[in-house]
N, C-alpha and C positions, 0 to 999 in steps of 0.2 A: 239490614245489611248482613247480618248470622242468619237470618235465612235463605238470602240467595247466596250467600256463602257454603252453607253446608248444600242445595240442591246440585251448585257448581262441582262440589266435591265428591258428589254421589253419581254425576255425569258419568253414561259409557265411557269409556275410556278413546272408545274411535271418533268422538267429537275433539279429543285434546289438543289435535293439532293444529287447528282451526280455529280457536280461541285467542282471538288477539291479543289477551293480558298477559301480561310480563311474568315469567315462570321461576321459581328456583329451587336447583335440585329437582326438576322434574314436576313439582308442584307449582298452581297457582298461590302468585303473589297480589295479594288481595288489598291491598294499604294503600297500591297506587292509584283502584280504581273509583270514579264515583259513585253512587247507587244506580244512575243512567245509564253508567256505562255497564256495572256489573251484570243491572238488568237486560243490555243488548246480548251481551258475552252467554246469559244463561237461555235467551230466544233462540238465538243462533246454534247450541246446543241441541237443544231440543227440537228445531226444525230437522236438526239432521238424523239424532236416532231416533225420534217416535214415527209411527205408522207400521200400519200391516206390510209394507215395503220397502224395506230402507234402501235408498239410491244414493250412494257414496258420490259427492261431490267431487270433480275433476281433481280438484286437490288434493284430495285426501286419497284419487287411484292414484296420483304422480306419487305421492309419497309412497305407497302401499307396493309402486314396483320398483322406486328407484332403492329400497332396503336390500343389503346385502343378504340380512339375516330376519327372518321373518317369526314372528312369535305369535301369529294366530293359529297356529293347530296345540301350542304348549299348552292353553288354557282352556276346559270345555264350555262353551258358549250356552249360557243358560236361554232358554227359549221363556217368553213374556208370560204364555200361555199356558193357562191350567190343564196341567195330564189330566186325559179323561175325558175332555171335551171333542165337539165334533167340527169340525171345519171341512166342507167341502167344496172348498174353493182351492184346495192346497194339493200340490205333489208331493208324494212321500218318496224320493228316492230309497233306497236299502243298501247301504252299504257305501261310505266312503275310499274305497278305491280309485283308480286311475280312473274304469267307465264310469264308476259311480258322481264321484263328482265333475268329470264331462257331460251328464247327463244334467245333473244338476244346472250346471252353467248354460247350459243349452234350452232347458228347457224355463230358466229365468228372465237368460236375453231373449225368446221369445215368446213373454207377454204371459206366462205363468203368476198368478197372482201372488200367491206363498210358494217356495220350495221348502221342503224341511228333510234335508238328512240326516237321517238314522243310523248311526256308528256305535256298534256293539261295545266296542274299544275303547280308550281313552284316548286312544290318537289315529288322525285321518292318515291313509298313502302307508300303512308301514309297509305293506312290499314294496311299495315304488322306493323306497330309503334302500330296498335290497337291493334293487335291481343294477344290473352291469357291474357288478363288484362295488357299487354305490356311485357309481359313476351317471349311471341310467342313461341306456344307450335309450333313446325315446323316438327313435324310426330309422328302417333302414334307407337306403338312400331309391328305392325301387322298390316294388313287389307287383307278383303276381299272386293268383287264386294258388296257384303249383303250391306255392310257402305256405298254404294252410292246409287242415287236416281236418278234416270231417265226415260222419258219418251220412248226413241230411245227405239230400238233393244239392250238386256241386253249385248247378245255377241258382239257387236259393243264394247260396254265400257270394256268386261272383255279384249276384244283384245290387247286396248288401254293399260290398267294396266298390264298385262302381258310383256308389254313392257319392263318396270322396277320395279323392287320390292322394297321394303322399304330398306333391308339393302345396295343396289347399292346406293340410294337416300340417304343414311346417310353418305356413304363413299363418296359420290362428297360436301356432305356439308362441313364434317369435312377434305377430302385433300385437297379439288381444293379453294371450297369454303374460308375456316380457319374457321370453326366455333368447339368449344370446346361441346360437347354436353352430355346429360347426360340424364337418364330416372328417370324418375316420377311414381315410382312403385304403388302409391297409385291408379293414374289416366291411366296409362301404356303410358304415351305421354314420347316424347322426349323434353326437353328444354334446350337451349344454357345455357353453366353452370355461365356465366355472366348475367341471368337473365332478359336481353336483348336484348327486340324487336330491339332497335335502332342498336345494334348491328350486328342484323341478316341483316335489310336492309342495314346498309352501308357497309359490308363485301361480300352481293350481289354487290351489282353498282360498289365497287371497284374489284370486278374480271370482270366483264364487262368492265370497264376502261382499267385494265389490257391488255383483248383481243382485244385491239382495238377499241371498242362500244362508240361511240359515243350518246351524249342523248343532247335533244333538251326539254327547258322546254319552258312553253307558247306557244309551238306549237299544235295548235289544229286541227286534221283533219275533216273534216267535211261530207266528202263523198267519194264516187272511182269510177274511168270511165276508163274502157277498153281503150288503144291508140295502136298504133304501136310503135314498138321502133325504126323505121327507119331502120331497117338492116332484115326485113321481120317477126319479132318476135312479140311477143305480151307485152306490159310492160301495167302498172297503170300509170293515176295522180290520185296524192292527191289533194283533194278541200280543200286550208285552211281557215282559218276561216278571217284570218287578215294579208295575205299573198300571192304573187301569187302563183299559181298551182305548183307541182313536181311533176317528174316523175321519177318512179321506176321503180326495173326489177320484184321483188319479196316485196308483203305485209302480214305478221302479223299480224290480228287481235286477241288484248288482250285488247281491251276498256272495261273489268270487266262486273257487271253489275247494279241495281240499288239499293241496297244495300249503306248504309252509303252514302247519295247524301252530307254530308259536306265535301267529301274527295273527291269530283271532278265526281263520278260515278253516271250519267246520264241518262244510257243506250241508250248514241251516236251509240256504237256497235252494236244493236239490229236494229238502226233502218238502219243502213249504210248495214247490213246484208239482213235486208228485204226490203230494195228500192233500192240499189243498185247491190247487189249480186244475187235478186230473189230468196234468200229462206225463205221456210216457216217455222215460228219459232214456237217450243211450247210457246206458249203464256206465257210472264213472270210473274212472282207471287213473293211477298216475302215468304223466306222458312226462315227452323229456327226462327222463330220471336212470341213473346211474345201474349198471345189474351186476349180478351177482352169478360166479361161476369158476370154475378151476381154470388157471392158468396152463399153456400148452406143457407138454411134456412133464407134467408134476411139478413144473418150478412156481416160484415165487418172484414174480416179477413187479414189486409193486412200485410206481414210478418211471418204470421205462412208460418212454411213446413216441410214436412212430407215426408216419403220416400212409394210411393205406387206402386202400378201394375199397367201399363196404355195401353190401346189399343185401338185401332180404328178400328171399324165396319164398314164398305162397306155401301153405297148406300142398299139399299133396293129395291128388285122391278124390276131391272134393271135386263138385260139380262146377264151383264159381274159381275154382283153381286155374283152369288151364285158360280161364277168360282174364283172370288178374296179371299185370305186368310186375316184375322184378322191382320193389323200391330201391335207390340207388341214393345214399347217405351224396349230400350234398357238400360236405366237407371231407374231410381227410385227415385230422387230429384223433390220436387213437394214444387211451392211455390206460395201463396196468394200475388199476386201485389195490389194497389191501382184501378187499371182497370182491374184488371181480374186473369190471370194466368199465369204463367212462369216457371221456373227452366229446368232442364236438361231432364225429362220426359215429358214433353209440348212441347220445343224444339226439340224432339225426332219424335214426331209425327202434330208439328202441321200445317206440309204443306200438309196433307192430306184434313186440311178442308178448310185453305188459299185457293188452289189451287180451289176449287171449289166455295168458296163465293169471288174471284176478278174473273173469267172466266163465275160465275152466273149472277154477280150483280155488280161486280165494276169494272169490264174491267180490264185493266192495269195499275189504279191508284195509288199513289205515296203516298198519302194522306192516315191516316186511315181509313179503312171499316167499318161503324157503322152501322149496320140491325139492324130491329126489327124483332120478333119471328117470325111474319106472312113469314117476307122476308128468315127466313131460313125455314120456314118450305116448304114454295114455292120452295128453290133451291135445294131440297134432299140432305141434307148435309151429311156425314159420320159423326156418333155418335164417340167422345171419352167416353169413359166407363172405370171409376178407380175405385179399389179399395183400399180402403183407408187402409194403414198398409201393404199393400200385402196379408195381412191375408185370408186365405179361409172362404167362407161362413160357412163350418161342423165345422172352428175354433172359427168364431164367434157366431153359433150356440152352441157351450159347452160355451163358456164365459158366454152367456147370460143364459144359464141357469141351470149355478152351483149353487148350495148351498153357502150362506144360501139365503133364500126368498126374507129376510126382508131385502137385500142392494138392494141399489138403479142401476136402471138401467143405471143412469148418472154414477154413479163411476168406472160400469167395459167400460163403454166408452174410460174414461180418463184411465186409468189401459194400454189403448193403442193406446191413442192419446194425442195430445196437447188437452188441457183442452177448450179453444177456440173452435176446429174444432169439438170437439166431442159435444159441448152444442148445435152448429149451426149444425151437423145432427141428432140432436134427434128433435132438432125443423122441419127441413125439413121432419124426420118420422111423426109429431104431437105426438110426443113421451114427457107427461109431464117433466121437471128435476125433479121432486120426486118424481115419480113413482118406486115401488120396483115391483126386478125381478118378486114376486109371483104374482103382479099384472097387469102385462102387457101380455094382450091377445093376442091371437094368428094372428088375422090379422095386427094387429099392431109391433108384432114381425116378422113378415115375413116379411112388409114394408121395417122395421128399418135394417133387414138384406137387403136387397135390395139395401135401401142407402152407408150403409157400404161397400157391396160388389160389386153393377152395377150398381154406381152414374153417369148418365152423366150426362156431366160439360154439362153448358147450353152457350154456344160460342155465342156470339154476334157479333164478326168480332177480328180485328187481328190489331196491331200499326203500319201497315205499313210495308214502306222501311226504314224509319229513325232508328227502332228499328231491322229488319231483319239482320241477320250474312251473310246472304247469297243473290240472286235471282236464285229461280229455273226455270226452263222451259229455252228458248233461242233456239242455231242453234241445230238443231235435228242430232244428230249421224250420222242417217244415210243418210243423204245428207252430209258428213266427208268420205273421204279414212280416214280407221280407221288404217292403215300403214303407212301414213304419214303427216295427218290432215289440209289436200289440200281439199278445194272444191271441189265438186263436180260438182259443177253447175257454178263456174267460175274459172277453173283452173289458179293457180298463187299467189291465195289468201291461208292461212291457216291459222286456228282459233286456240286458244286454252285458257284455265282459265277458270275463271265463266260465259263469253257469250256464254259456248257450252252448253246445253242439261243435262251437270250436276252437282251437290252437292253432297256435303257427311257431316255425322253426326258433331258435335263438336268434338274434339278430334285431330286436325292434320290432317283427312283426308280431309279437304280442300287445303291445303298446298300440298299433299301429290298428291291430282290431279291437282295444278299446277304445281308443278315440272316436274308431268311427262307427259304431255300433251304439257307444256313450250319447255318441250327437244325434243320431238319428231318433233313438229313443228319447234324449229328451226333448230335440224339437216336436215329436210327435205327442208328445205327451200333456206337453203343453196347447197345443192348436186348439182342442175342442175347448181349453176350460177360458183363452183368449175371445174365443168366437163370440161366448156365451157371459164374459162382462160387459 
């Protein structure tokens, strides 16, 4: 009886709740049971967590969704199997992320023998724990191809999205998943109606647990090399970092990219893609992220924001210039940071000029880009050009010169601005503050309208990765089967999340191209090694 006592007690812990014996304080009470019985209670253990696959009994997912609070990412899941060995029957995902463990799960529910995620970290999702101010807006209520950003071939990515559409994406969140979800009609996002990021990632990893998914934390891959798998096939090792080599049949890259580097994201992935894998990446940039540059008129406006019209003008000059259309920021939240510029209008458009002053002048640096004027005028930067209020020129052309004479030019300023913004562009016009309408001449009224209406911000560089939502550029599409999001150039591997080629605006459409990027990769991933048990 002490030794099916102590085996009982040495039991995974995800058998406990299955165990018919009478509990206290969370342990088994063992006085009540026979030896017969003890003996069934330790079978029935054992039936559930040994094998190369563990398939979590309907009970134990009722339980595993109906928890508020989830405690399987707290603890890192030790894996059975000796580091070092070779299994190539298994997928290695890379990286527990949002696509990453979508991939996971996708490519476990279909017919993948082992999955095994690889999480550098000690804990799986920490950006998703960031995301939406922790709220995790986890899709917007629509998208098009317009809400992503890409370098590739556009139809490569529509092919991709076409894959799955938002409402499929909502019904695997809310069945498979358990997530309760609800729209945000102001914003048109989707958010869990527990208001809870933490809830989103631990209700992910626990249906991965579910399927079988194993996840490995402190596990850091470090690179990949073509082997044989002995039986005349082709498999991977993995290079660990503090561990010896594995070998797989099938890898998953989802190592993110460099974006929030205090959550682990490095951009390992980019470089294992381009020294290892031999492809050539669009050069990474931080996208979505904050810039940096003087406020109009010499002031200090940190905190005002105002809702404008924002758009970014092409290169000048260039050959593919006069062929490119005007990007026009999808929102209209515009806000004066202590360094420069931000809100949802800035964020909209500002990896149009990222993208060219870290590929001009700052390489792929991690650190912020600080130019001076000479260094952008040198890189032919793309002008952003706002208008401030959204207002049309012919609107602020009657403003300015209604009746009566004698008010001042400063007041119908403010009549449609913050009181701030509008003193520091009448000084950018050289436009007196007590100057009256009757008294302000004509070239100085055209100025004034000028600034009003086609101010460019004067961009000085960008905060970086530390401050970026995203990283743009990465594995280019179309070196991706965009059917199955296999390499191209090293079949076996498959990519998918933010180390591919692309982003999308704030709003859920980054969530929105993990999931489906996540899923395609891992159903694919899984297929050949299903076919072939």
């Amino acid at each position: 009886m002490n030794e099916v006592k102590q085996s009982l007690e040495s039991a995974p812990k995800c058998a406990l709740p299955l165990l018919s014996a009478p509990t206290t304080r969370g342990k088994l009470d063992f006085s009540c049971l026979t030896l017969l019985e003890a003996l069934m209670v330790a079978g029935r253990a054992a039936t559930i967590c040994v094998g190369a696959r563990m398939r979590v009994p309907s009970q134990m997912r009722a339980f595993g969704v109906d928890r508020k609070v989830s405690t399987a990412s707290r603890k890192p899941k030790v894996s059975v199997r000796a580091q070092g060995t070779s299994d190539t029957t298994s997928v290695a995902v890379l990286g527990a992320g949002a696509a990453g463990l979508t991939a996971a799960y996708f490519a476990a529910a279909h017919g993948a023998k082992r999955v095994v995620v690889y999480e550098r970290t000690s804990e799986a999702g920490k950006k998703i724990l960031m995301s939406g101010g922790a709220r995790c807006n986890v899709l917007p209520v629509s998208a098009r191809v317009e809400d992503f950003v890409t370098e590739s071939t556009p139809r490569k990515l529509k092919n991709i999205m076409a894959s799955w559409n938002v409402e499929r994406c909502r019904e695997w969140l809310e069945n498979d998943i358990g997530l309760e979800l609800g729209i945000e009609h102001v914003t048109n996002k989707y958010f869990p109606l527990s208001n809870s990021s933490r809830e989103v990632r631990d209700k992910l990893l626990e249906a991965c647990l579910r399927e079988g998914v194993e996840v490995r934390y402190g596990a850091s891959v470090e690179g990949l090399r073509p082997v044989s798998d002995g039986a005349g096939g082709e498999a991977w090792s993995l290079r660990m970092r503090d561990s010896p080599d594995e070998q797989v049949s099938v890898v998953i890259l989802a190592m993110g990219g460099m974006s929030f580097p205090a959550v682990g994201t490095d951009g390992t992935g980019y470089v294992i893609a381009r020294r290892d894998l031999e492809h050539n990446l669009a050069e990474p940039y931080p996208a979505l992220v904050p810039l940096t540059g003087k406020h109009p008129g010499g002031e200090q406006l940190p905190g005002v924001s105002v809702n404008v019209s924002l758009q970014c003008e092409p290169i000048s000059g260039g050959t593919k210039a006069g062929k490119k259309k005007k990007a026009k920021a999808n929102r209209e939240g515009f806000l004066f940071t202590h360094r420069g510029f931000s809100g949802p209008a800035i964020l909209d458009l500002s990896h149009e000029v990222v993208r060219t002053l870290v590929r001009t002048k700052g390489g792929s640096k991690r650190e912020d880009v600080e130019q001076s004027a000479a260094d952008v005028v040198e890189a032919a930067m793309p002008s952003l050009v706002v208008s401030w209020s959204g207002e049309s020129r012919v609107e602020w052309q009657e403003r300015l010169a209604a009746p009566p004479g004698k008010a001042l030019v400063a007041t119908r300023l403010r009549d449609g601005l913050p009181q701030r913004l509008a003193d520091a562009l009448l000084a950018e016009a050289g436009v007196d503050d007590d100057c009256k309408v009757a008294d302000l001449r004509k070239v100085d009224r055209l100025k004034l309208l000028d600034v009003l209406t086609k101010y460019r911000i004067p961009v000085k560089g960008h905060q970086g990765y530390r401050k970026a939502e995203v990283t743009g550029g990465g594995v280019p599409l179309d070196e991706i089967n965009f059917q199955t999001m296999e390499s191209l150039k090293s079949p076996g591997v498959y990519f998918c999340g933010e180390v591919c080629d692309v982003f999308g605006r704030i709003g859920g459409f980054n969530f929105l191209w993990a999931w489906t990027s996540g899923r395609l990769a891992g159903m694919s991933a899984a297929k050949p090694l299903s076919e072939n048990q």
